[in-house]
TORLUMTOR-884302 format. One line per 4 residues: number of its first residue (from 1); for each residue x, y, z of N, C-alpha, C, CB. Coordinates in pm, whole numbers, plus 50000, padded with zeros to 5 digits. Glycine has a CB too. Layout:
NUM	X,Y,Z,X,Y,Z,X,Y,Z,X,Y,Z | ...
END
This chain:
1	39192,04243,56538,39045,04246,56542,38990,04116,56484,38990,04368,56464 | 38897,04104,56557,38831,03947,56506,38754,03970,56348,38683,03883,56642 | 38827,03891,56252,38751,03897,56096,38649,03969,56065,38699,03782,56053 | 38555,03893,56193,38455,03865,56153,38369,04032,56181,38410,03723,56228
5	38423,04087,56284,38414,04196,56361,38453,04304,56275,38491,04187,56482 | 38558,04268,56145,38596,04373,56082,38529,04416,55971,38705,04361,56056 | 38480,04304,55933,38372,04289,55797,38270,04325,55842,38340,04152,55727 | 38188,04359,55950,38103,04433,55998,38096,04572,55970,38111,04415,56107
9	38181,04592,55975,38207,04734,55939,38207,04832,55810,38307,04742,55973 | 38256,04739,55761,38250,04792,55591,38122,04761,55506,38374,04716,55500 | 38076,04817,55438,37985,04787,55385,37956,04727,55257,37944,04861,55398 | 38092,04687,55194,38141,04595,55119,38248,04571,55135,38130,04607,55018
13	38307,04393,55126,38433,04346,55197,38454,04233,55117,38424,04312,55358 | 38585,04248,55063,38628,04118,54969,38771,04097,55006,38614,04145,54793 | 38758,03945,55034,38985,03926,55112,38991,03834,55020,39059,03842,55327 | 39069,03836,54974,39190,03744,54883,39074,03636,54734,39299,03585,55050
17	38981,03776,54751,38873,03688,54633,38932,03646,54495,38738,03789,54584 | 38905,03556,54449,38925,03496,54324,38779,03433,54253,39035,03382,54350 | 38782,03412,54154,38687,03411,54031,38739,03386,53936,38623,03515,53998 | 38625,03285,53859,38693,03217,53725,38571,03165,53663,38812,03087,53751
21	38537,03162,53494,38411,03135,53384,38436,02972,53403,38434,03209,53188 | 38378,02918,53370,38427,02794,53252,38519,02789,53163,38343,02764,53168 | 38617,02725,53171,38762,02731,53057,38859,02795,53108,38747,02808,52913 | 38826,02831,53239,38958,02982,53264,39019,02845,53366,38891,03210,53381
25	39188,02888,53339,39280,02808,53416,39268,02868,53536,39423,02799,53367 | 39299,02794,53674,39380,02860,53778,39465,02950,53765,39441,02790,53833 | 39536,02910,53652,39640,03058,53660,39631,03202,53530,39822,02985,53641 | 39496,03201,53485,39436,03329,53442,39326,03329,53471,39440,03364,53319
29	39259,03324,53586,39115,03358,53608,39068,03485,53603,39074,03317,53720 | 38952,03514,53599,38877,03643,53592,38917,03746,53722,38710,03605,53592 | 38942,03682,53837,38966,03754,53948,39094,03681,54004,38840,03758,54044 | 39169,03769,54097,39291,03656,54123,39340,03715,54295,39455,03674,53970
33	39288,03686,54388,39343,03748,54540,39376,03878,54500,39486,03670,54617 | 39186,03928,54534,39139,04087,54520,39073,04123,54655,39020,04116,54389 | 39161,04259,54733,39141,04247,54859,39052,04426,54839,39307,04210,54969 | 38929,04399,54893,38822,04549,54878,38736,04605,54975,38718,04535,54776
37	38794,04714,55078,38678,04729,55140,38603,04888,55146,38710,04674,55272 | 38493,04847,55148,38407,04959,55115,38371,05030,55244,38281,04912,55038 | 38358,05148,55247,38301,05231,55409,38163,05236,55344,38380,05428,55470 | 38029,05222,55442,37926,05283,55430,37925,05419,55351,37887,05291,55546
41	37860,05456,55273,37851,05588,55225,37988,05638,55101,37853,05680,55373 | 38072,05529,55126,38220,05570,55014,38095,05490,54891,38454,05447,55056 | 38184,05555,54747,38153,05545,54652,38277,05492,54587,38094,05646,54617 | 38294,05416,54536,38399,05383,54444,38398,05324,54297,38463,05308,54507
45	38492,05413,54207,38475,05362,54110,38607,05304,54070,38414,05442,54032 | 38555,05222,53966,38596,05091,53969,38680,05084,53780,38430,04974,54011 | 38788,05145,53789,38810,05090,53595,38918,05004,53609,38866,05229,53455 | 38915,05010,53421,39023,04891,53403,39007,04847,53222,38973,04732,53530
49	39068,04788,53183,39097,04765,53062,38957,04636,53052,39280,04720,53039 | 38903,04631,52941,38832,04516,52891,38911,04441,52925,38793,04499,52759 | 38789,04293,52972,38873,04207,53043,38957,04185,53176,38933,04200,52979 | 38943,04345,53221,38986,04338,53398,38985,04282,53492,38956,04388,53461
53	38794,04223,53475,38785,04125,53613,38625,04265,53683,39018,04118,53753 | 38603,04378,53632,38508,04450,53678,38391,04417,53722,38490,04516,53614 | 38353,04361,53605,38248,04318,53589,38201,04218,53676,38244,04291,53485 | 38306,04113,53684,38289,04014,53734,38316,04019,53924,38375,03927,53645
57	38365,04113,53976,38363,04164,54085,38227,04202,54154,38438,04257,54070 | 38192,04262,54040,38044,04348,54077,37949,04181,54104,37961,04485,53892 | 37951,04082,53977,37842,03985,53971,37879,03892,54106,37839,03896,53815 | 38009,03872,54156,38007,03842,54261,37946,03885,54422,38094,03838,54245
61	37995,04024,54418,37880,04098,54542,37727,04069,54485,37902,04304,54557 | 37713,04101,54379,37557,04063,54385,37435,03967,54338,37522,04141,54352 | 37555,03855,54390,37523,03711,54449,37474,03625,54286,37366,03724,54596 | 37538,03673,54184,37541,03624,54039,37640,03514,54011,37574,03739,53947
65	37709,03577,54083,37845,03426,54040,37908,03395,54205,38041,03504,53896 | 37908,03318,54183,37998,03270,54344,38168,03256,54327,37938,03081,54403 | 38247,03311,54415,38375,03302,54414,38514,03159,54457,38375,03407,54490 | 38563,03159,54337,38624,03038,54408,38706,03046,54520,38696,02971,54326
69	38774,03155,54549,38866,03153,54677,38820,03294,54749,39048,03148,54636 | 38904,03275,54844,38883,03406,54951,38707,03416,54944,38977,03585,54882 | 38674,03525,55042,38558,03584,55088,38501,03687,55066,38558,03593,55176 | 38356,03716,55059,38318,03857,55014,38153,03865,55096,38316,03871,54812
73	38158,03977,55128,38024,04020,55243,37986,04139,55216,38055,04026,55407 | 37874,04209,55251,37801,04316,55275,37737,04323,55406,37714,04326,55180 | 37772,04459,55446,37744,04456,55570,37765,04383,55674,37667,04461,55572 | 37880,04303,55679,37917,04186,55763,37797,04028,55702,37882,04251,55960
77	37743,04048,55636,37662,03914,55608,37690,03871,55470,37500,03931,55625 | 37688,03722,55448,37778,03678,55350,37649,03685,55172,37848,03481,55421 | 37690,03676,55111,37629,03757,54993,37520,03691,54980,37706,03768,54859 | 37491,03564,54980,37347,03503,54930,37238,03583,55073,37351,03274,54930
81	37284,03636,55126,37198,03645,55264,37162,03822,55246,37312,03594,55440 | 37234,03891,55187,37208,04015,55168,37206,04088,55052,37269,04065,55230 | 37108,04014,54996,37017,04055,54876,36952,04150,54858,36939,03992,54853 | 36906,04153,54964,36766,04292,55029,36856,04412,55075,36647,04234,55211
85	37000,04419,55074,37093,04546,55118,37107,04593,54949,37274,04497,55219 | 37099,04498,54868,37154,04581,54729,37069,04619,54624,37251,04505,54654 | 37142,04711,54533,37053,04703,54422,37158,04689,54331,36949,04821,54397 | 37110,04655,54172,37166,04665,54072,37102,04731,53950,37201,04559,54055
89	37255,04829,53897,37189,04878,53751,37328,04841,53657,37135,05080,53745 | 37242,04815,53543,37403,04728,53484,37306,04774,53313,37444,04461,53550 | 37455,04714,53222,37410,04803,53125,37342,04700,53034,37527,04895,53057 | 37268,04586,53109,37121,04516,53093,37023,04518,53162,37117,04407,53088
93	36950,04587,53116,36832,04646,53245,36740,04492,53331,36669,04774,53134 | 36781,04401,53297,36703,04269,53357,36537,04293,53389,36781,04225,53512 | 36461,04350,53313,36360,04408,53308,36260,04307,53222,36389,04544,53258 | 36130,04286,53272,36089,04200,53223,35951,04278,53053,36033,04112,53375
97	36041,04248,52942,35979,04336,52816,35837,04340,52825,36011,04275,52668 | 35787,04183,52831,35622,04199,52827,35573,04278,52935,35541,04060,52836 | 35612,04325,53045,35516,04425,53141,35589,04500,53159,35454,04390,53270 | 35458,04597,53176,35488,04783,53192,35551,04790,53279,35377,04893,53222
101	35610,04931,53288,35686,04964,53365,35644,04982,53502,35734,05054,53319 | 35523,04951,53534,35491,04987,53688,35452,04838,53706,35359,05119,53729 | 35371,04748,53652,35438,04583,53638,35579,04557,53699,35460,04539,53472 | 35638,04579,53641,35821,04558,53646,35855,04580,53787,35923,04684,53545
105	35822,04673,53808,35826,04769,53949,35782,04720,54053,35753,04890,53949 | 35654,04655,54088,35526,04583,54125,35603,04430,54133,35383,04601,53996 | 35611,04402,54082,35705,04284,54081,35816,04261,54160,35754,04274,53974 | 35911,04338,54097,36024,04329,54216,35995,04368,54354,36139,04415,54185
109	35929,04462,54386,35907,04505,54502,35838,04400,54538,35854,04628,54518 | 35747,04356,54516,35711,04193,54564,35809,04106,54656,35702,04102,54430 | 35915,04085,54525,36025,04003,54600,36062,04067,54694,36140,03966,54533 | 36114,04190,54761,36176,04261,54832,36069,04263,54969,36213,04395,54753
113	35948,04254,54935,35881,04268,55020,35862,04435,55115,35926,04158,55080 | 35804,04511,54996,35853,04617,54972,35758,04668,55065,35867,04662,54835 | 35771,04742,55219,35655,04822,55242,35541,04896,55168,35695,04893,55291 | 35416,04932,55126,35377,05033,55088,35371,05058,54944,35438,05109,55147
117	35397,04887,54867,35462,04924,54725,35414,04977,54653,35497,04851,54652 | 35214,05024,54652,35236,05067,54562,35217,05211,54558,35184,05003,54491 | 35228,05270,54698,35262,05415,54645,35422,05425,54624,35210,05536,54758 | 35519,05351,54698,35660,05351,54619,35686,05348,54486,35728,05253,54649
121	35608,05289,54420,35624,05237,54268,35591,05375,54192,35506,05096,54219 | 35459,05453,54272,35399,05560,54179,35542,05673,54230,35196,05620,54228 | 35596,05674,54336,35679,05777,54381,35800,05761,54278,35720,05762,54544 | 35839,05636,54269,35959,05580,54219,35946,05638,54053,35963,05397,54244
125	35829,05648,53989,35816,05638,53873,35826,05733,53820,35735,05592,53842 | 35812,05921,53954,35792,06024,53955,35922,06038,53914,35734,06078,54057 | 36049,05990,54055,36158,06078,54054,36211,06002,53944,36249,06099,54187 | 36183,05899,53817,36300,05895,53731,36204,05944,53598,36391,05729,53724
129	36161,05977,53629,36053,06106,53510,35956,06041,53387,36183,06224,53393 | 35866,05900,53449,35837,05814,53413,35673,05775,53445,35933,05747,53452 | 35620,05926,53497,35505,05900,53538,35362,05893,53456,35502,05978,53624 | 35422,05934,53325,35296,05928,53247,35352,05794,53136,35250,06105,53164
133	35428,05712,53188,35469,05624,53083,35484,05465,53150,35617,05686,53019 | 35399,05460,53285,35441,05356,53367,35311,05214,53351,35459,05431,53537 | 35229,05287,53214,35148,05157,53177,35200,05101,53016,34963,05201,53178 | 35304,05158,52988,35350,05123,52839,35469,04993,52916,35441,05299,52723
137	35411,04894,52809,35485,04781,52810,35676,04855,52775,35401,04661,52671 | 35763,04740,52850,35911,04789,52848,35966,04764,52755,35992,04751,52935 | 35896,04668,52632,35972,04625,52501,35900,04777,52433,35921,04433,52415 | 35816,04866,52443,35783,05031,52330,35887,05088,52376,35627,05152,52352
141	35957,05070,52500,35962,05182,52539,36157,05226,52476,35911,05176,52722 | 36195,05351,52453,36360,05332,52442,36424,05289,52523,36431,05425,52426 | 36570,05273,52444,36674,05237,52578,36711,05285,52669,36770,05217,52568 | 36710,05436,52667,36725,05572,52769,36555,05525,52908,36687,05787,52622
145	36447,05557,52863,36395,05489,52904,36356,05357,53038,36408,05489,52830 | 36384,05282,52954,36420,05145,52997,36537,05175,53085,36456,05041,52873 | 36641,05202,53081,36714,05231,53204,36698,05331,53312,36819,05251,53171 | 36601,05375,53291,36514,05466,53392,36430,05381,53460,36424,05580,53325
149	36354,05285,53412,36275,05166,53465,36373,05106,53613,36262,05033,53318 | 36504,05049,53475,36617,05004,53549,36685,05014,53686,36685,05033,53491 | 36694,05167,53671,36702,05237,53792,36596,05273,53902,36744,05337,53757 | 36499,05327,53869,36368,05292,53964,36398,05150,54045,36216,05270,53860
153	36412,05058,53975,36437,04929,54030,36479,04888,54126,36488,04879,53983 | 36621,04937,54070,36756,04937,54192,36747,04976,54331,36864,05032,54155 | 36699,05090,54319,36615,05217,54413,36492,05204,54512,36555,05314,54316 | 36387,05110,54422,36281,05067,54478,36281,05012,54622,36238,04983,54397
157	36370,04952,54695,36351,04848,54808,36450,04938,54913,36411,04665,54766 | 36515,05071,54896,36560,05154,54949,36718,05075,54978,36461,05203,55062 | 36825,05037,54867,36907,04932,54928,37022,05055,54987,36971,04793,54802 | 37124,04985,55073,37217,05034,55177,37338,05013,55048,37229,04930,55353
161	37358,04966,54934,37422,04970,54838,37392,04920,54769,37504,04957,54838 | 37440,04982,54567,37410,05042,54459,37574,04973,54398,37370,05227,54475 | 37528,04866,54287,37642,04780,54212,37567,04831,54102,37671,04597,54233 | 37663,04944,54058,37681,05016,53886,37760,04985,53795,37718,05141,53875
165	37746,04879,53692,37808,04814,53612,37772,04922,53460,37756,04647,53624 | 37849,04997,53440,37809,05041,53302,37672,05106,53291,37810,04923,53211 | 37610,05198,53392,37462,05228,53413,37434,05326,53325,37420,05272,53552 | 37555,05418,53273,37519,05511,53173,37481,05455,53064,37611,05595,53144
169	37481,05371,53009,37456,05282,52865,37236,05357,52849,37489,05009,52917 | 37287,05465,52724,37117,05465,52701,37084,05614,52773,37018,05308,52795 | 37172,05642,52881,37137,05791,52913,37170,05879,52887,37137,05827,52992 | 37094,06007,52890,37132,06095,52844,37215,06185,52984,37013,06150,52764
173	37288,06316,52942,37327,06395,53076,37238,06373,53189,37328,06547,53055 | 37142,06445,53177,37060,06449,53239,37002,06301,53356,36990,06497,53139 | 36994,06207,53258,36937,06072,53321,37051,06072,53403,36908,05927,53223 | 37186,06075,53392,37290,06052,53516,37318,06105,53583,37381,06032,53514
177	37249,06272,53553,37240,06344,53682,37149,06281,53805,37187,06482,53647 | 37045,06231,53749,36899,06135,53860,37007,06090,53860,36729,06035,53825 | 37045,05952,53839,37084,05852,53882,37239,05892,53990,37096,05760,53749 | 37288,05982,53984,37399,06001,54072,37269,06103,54193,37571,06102,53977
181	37236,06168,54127,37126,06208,54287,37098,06078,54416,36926,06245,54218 | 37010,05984,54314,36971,05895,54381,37071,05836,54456,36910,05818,54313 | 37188,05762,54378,37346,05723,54505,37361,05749,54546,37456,05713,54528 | 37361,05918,54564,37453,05968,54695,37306,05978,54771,37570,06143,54680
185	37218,05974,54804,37125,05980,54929,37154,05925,54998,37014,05955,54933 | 37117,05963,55141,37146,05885,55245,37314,05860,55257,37062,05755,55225 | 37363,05760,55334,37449,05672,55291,37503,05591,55257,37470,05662,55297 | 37461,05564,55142,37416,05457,55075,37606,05447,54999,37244,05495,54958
189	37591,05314,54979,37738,05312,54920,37743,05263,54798,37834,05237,54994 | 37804,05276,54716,37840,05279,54538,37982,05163,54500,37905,05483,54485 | 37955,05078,54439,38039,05071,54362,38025,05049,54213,38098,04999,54411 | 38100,05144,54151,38068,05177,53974,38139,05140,53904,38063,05302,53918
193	38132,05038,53752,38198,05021,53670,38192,05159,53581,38165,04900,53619 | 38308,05141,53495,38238,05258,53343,38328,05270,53293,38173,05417,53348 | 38320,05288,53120,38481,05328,53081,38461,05441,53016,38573,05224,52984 | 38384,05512,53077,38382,05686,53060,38401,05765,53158,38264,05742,53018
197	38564,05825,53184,38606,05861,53298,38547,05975,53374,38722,05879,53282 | 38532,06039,53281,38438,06207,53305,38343,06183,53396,38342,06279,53162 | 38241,06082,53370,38111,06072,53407,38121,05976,53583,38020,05984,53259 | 38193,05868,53540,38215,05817,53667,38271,05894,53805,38295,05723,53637
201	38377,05987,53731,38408,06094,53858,38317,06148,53917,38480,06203,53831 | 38238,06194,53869,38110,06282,53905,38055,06192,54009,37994,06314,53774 | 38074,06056,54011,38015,06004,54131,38109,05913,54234,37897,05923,54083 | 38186,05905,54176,38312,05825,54257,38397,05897,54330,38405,05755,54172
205	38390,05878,54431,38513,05980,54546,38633,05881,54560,38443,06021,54745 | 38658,05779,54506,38784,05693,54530,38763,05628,54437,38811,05614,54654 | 38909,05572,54402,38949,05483,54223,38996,05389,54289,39078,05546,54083 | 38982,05228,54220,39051,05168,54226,39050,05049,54108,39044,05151,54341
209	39169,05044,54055,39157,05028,53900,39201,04868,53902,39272,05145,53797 | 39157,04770,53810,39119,04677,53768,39258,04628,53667,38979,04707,53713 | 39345,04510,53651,39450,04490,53589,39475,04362,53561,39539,04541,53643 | 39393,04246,53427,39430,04105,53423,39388,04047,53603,39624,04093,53371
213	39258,04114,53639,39196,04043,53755,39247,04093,53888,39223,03894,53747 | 39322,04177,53888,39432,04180,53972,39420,04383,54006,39601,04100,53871 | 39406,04427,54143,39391,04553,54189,39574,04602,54151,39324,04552,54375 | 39542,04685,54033,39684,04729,53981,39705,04886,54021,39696,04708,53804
217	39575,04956,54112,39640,05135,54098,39518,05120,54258,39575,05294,53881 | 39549,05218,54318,39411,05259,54393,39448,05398,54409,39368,05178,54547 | 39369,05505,54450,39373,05637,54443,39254,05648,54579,39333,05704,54272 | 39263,05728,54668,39173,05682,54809,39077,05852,54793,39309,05652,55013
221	39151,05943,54735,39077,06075,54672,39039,06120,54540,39141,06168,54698 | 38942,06167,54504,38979,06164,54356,38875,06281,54337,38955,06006,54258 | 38910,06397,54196,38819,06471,54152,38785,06479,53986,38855,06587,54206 | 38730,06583,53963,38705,06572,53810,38871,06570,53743,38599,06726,53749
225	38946,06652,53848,39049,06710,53778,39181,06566,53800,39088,06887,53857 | 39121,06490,53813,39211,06318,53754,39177,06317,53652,39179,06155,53811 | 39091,06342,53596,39054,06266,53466,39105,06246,53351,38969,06297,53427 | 39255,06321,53337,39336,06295,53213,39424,06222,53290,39399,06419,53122
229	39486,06228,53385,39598,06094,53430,39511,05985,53467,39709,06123,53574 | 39366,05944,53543,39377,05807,53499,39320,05749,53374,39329,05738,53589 | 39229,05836,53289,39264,05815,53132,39394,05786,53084,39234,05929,53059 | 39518,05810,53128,39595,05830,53037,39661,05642,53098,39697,06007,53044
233	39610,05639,53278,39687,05494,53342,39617,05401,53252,39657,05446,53527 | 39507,05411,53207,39432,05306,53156,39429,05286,53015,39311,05319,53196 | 39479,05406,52907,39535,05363,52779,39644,05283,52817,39577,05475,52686 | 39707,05280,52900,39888,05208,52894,39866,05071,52977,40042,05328,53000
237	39757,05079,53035,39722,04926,53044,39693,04833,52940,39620,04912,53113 | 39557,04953,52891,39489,04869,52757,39590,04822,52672,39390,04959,52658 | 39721,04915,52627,39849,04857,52529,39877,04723,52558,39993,04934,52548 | 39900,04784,52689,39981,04662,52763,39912,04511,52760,39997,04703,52926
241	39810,04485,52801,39701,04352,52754,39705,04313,52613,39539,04388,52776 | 39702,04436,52539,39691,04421,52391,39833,04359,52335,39656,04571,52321 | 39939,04424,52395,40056,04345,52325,40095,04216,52409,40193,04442,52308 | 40031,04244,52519,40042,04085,52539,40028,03972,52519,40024,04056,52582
245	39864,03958,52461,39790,03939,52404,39867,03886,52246,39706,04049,52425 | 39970,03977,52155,39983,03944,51994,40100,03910,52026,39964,04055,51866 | 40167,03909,52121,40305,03785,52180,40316,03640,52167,40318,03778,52329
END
């Protein structure tokens, strides 16, 4: 099949990607020929030991860091170009403190060029339970809160996929019940960091685990009832880095 024809298809697509900070050698970079593809509507979550390369996977799809090798697309279009397919909630709400939360809202949807924004903004503000609190500036407001803003955000421009870096940070049960409502709508596709296994299951239908940059486990089914074996794959990683590491 022609590449190009195949990456069409998936709704996130990464071949032989690599990634690297400032200071990182060629031969320990952050990412190292990481091959990922996403179906429309799959959810995947994403662990791995501090220092995996997670994080930095995610900032690559959503056009934060650029990759030094191999390729990565959404929706068949290459990442600076499909901006308007994603959203992000990460466990920095990128929220601007001096304006309210319907400001914040109002804003981005701006950029997005949001049909209708501002009854979206008042709708948006409803379903993350934020409607009598959407003229209080985002520096009063808590961190639980504020990642409710966060998420509204993500949500706001209706994206075709949802890059969850650590989104529970600040919520309570409840707030991640919304926020896994909202992912699975439609078919919208997920990919989730988190190093709280319990919670990520609840929204991840497939694992694929993170290792010194490098895709070290994948699991293509997954239920609540993994949650002590890949807890248990990912203590024996974490060792494993760690004594590598005092070698």
């Amino acid at each position: 099949m022609n590449p190009l024809l195949r990456t069409a298809t998936y709704a996130l697509s990464a071949d032989g990607l690599g990634a690297r900070y400032a200071g990182q050698t060629s031969s320990a970079p952050a990412l190292h020929d990481v091959s990922l593809h996403v179906a429309p509507g799959e959810r995947v979550l994403l662990l791995g030991p501090n220092g995996a390369g997670k994080s930095t996977l995610l900032r690559v799809f959503a056009g934060l860091m650029r990759a030094t090798t191999g390729q990565a697309s959404i929706h068949g279009l290459p990442i600076r170009q499909a901006r308007r397919l994603v959203g992000v909630v990460g466990h920095t709400t990128y929220l601007y403190d001096e304006l309210t939360a319907r400001e914040n809202l109002q804003f981005y949807g701006d950029l997005y060029s949001v049909d209708g924004l501002r009854s979206r903004v008042e709708e948006m503000l409803e379903r993350v339970g934020l409607r009598g609190l959407g003229d209080v500036p985002v520096a009063r407001m808590s961190r639980g809160q504020q990642q409710r803003v966060s998420i509204a955000r993500a949500i706001l421009h209706d994206p075709k996929v949802l890059l969850l870096d650590e989104p529970e940070t600040g919520l309570d049960l409840a707030a991640f019940g919304l926020l896994e409502e909202l992912a699975c709508e439609g078919d919208r596709s997920v990919l989730l960091t988190t190093h709280n296994v319990a919670a990520g299951l609840r929204l991840g239908s497939r694992v694929v685990v993170l290792d010194c940059g490098r895709i070290a486990y994948q699991q293509d089914t997954v239920s609540l009832d993994d949650g002590h074996a890949l807890a248990a794959r990912l203590h024996s990683l974490a060792a494993t880095v760690a004594e590598a590491a005092a070698a």
